[in-house]
MOPAC internal coordinates of N, CA, C and O (Angstrom, degrees):
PM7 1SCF
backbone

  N    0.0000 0     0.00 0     0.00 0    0    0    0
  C    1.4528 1     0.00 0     0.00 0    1    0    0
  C    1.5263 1   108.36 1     0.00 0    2    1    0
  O    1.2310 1   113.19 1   -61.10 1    3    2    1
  N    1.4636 1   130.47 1   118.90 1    3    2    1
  C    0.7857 1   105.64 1   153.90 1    5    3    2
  C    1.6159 1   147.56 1   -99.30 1    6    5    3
  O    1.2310 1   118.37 1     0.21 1    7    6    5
  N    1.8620 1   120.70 1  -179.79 1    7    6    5
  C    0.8234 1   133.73 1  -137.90 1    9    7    6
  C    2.0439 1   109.89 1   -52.12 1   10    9    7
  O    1.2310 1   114.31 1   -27.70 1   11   10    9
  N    1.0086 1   128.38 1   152.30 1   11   10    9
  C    1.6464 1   127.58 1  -161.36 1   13   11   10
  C    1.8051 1    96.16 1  -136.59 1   14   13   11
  O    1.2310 1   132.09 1   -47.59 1   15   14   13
  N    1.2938 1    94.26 1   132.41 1   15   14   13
  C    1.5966 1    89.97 1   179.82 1   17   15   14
  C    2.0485 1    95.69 1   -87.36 1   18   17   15
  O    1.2310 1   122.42 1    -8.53 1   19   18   17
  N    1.2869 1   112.97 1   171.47 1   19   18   17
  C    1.3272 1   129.50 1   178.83 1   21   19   18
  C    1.6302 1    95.19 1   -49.44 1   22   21   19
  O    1.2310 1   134.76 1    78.91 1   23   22   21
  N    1.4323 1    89.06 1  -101.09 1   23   22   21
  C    1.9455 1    82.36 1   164.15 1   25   23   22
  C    1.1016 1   144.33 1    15.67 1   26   25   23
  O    1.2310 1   116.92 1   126.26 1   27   26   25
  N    1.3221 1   123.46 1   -53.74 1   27   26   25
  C    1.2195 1   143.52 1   156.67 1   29   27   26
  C    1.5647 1   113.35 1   -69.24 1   30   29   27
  O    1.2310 1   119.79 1   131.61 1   31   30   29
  N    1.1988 1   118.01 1   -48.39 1   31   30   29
  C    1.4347 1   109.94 1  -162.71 1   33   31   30
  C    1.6285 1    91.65 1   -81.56 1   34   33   31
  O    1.2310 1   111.04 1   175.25 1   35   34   33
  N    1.1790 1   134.47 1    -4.75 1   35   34   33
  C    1.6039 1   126.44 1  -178.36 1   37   35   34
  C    1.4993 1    92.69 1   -93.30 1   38   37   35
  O    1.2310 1   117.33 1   142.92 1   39   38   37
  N    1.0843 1   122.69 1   -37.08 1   39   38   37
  C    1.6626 1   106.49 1   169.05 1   41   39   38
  C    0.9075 1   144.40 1   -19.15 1   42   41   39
  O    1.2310 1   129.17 1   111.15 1   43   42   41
  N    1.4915 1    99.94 1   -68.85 1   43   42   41
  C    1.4244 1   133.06 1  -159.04 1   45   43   42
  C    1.2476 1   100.37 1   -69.19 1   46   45   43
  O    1.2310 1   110.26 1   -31.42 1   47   46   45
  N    1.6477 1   135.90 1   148.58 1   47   46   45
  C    0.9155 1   133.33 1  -154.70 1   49   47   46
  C    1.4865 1   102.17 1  -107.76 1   50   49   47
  O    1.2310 1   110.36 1   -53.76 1   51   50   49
  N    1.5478 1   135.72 1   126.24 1   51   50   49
  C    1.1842 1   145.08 1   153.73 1   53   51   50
  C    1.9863 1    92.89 1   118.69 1   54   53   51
  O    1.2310 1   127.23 1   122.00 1   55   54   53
  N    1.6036 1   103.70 1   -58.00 1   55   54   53
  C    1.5376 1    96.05 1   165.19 1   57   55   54
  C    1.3940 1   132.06 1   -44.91 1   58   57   55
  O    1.2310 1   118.09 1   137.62 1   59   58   57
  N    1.3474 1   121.25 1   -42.38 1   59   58   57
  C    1.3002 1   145.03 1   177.25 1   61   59   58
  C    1.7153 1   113.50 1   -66.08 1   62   61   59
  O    1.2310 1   124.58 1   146.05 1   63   62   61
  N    1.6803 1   108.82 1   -33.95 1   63   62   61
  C    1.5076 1   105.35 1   173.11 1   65   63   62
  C    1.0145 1   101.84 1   -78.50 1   66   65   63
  O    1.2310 1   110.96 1   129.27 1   67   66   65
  N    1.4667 1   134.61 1   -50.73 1   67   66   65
  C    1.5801 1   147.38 1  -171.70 1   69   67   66
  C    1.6509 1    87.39 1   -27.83 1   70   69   67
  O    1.2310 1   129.29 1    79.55 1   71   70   69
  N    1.6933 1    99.70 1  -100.45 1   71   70   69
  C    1.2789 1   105.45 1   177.52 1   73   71   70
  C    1.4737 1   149.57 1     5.99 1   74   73   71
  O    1.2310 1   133.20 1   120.38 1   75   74   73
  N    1.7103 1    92.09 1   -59.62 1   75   74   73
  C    1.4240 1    91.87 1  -170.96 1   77   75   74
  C    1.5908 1    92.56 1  -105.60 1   78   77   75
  O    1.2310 1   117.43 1  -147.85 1   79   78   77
  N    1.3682 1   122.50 1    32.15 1   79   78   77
  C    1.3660 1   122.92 1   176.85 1   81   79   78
  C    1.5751 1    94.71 1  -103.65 1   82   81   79
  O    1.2310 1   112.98 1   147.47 1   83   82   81
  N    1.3855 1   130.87 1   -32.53 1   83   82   81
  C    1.2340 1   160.18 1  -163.94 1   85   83   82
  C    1.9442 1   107.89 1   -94.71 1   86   85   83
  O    1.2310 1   130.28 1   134.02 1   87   86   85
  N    1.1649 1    97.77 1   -45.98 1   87   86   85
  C    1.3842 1    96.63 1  -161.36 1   89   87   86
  C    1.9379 1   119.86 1   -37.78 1   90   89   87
  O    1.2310 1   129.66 1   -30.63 1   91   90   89
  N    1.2770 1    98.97 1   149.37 1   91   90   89
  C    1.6578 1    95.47 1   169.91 1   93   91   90
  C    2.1748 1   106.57 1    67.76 1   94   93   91
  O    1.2310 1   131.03 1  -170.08 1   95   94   93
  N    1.5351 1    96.33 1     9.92 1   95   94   93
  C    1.7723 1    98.75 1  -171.84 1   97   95   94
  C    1.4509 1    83.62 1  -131.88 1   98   97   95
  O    1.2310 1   129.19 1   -22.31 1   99   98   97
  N    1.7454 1    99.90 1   157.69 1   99   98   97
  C    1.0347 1   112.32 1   165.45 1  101   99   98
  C    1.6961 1   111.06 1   -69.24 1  102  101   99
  O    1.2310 1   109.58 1   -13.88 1  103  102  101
  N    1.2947 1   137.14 1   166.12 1  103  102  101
  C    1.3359 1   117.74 1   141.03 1  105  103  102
  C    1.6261 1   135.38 1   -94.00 1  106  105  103
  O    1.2310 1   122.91 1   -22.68 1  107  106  105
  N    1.0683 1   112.03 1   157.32 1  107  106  105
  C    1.7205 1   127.79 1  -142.02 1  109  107  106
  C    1.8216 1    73.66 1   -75.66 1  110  109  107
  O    1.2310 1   129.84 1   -15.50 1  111  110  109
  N    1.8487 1    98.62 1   164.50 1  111  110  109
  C    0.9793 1   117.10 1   142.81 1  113  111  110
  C    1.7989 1   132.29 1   -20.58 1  114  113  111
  O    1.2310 1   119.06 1   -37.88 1  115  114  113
  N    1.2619 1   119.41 1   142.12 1  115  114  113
  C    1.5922 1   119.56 1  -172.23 1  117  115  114
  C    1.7784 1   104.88 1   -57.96 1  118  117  115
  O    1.2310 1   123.70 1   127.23 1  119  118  117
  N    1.1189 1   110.51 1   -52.77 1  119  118  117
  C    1.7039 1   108.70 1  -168.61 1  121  119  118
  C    1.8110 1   101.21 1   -67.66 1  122  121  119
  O    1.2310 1   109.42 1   129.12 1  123  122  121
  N    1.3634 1   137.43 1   -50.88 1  123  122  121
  C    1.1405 1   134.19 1   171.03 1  125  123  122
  C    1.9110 1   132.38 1   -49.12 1  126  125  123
  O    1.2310 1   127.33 1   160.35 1  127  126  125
  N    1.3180 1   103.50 1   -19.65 1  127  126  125
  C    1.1944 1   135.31 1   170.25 1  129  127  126
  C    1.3158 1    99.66 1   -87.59 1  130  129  127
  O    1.2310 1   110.66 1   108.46 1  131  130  129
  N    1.3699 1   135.17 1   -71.54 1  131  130  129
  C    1.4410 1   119.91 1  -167.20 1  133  131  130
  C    2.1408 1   103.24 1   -59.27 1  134  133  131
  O    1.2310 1   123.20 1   136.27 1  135  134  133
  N    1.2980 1   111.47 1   -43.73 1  135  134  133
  C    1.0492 1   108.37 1  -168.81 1  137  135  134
  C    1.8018 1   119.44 1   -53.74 1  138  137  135
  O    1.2310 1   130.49 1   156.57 1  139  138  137
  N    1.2921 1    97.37 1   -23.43 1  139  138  137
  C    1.8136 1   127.32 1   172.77 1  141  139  138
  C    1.7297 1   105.12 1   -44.53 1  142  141  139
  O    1.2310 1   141.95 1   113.74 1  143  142  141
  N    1.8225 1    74.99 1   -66.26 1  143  142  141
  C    1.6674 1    99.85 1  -160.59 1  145  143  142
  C    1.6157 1   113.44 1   -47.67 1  146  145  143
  O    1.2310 1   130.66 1   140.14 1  147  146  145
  N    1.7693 1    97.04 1   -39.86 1  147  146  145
  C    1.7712 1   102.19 1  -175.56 1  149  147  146
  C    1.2591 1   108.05 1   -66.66 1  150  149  147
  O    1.2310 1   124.61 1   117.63 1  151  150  149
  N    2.0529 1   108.76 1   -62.37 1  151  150  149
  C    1.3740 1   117.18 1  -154.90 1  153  151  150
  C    2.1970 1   104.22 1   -65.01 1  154  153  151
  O    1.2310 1   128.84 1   125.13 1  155  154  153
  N    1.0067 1   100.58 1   -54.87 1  155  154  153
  C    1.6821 1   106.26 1   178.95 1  157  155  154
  C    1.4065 1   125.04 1   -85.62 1  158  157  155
  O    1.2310 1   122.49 1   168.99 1  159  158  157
  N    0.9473 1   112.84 1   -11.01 1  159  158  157
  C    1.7556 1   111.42 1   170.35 1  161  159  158
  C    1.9842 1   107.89 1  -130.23 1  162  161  159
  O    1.2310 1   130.30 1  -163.57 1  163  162  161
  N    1.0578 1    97.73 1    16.43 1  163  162  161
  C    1.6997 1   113.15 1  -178.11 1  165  163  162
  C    1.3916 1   107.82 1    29.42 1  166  165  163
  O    1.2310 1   120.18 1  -164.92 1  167  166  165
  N    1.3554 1   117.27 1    15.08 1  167  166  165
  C    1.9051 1   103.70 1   151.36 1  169  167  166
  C    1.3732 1   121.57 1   -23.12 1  170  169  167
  O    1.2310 1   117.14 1   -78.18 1  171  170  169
  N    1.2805 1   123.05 1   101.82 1  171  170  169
  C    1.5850 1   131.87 1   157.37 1  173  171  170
  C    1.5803 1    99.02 1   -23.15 1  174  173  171
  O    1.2310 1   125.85 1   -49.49 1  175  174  173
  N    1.3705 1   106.36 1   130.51 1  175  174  173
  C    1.1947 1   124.50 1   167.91 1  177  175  174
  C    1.4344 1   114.84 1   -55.11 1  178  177  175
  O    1.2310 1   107.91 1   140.15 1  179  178  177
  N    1.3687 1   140.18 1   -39.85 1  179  178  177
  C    1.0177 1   147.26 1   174.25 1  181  179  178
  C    1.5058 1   112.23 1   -81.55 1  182  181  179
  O    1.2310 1   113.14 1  -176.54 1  183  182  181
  N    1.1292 1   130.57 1     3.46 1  183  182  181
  C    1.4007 1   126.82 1  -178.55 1  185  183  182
  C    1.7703 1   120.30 1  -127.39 1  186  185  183
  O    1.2310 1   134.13 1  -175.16 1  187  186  185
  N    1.8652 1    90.28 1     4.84 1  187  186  185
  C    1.3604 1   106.52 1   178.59 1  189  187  186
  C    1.5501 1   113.51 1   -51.52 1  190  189  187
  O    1.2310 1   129.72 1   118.74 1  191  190  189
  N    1.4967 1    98.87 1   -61.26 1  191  190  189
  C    1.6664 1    96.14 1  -175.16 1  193  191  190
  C    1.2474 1   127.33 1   -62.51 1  194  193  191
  O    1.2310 1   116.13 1   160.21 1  195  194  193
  N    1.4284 1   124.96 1   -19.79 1  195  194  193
  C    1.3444 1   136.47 1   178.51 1  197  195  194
  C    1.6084 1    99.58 1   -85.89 1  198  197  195
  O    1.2310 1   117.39 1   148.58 1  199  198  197
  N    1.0958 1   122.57 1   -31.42 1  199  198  197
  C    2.0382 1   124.18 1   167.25 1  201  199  198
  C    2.0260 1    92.19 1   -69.56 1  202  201  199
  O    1.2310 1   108.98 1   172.25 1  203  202  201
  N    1.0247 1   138.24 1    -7.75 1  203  202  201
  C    1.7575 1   112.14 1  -148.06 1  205  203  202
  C    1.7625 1    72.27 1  -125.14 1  206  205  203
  O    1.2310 1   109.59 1   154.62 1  207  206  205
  N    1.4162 1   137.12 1   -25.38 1  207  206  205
  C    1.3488 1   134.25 1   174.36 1  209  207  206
  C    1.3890 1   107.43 1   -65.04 1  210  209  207
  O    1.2310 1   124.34 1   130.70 1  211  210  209
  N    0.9328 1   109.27 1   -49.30 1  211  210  209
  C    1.9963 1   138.10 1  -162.32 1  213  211  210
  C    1.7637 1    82.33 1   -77.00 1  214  213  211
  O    1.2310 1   107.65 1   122.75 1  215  214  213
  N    1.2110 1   140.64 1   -57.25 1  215  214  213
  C    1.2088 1   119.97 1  -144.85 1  217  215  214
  C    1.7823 1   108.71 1   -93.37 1  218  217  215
  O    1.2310 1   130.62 1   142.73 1  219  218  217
  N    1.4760 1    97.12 1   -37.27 1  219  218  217
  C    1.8177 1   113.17 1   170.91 1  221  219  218
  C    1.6278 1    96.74 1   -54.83 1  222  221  219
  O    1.2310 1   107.37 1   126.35 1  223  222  221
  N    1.2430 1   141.14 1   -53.65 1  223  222  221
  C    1.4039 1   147.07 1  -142.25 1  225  223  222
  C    1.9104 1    90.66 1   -88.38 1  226  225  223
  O    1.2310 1   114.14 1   143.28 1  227  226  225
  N    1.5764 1   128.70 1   -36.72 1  227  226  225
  C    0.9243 1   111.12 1  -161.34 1  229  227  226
  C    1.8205 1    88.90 1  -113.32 1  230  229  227
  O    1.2310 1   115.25 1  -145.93 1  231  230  229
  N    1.0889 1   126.62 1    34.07 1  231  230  229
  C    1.6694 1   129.04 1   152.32 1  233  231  230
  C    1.0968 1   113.88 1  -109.65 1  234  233  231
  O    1.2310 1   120.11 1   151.69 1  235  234  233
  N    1.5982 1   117.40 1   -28.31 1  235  234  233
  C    1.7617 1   122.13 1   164.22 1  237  235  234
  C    1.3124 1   103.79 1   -59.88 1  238  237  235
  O    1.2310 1   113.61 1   145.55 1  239  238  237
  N    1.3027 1   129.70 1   -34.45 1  239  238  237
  C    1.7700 1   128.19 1  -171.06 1  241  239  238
  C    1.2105 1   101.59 1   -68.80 1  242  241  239
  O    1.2310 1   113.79 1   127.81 1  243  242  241
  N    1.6629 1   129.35 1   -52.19 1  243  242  241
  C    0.8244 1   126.57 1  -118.47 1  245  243  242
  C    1.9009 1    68.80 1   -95.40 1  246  245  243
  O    1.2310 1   123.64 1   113.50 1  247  246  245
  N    0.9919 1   110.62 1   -66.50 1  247  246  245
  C    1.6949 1   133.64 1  -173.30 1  249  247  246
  C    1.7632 1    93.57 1   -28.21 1  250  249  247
  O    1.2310 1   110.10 1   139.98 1  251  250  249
  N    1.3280 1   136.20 1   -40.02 1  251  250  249
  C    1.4600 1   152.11 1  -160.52 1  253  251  250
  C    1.8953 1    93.83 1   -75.86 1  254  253  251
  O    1.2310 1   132.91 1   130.00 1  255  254  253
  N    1.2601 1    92.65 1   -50.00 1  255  254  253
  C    1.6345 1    97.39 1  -170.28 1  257  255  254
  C    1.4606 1   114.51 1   -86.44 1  258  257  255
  O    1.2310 1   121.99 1   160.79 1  259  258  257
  N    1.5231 1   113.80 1   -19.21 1  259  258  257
  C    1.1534 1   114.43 1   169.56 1  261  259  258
  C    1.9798 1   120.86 1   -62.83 1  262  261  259
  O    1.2310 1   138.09 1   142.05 1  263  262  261
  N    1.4440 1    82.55 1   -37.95 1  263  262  261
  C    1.9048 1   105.68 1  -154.40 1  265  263  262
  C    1.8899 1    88.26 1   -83.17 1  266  265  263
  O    1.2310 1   115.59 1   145.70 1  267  266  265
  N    1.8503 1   125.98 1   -34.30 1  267  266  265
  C    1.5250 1   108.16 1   165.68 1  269  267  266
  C    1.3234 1   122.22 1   -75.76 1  270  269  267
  O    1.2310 1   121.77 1   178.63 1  271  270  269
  N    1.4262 1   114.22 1    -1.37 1  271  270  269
  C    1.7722 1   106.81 1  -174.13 1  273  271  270
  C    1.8175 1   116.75 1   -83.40 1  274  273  271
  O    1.2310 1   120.10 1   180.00 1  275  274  273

């Protein structure tokens, strides 16, 4: 993937709440995180893991572009 400025990742819709729901925190354990994703950001239960691929992959980008600037 490549590199995503902040900006962008606050855009995006549902990634961007995640985020800045998260920001400046570690994130919780895997089962407490998915439970997040359904009850407060109503991620389809079935589309959690494909949102938790999508969201790890675009904080490594973002984290990549942060750490060359």
């Amino acid at each position: 993937m490549p590199a995503c400025s902040v900006e962008a990742v606050l855009g995006a819709p549902d990634v961007g709440a995640v985020y800045s729901h998260y920001r400046g925190e570690n994130l919780p354990d895997t089962g407490f995180l998915n439970n997040t994703l359904r009850d407060a950001f109503k991620i389809p239960i079935d589309k959690i893991a494909e949102f938790v691929d999508i969201f790890y992959d675009t904080l490594a980008s973002t984290r990549n572009l942060t750490q060359d600037a």
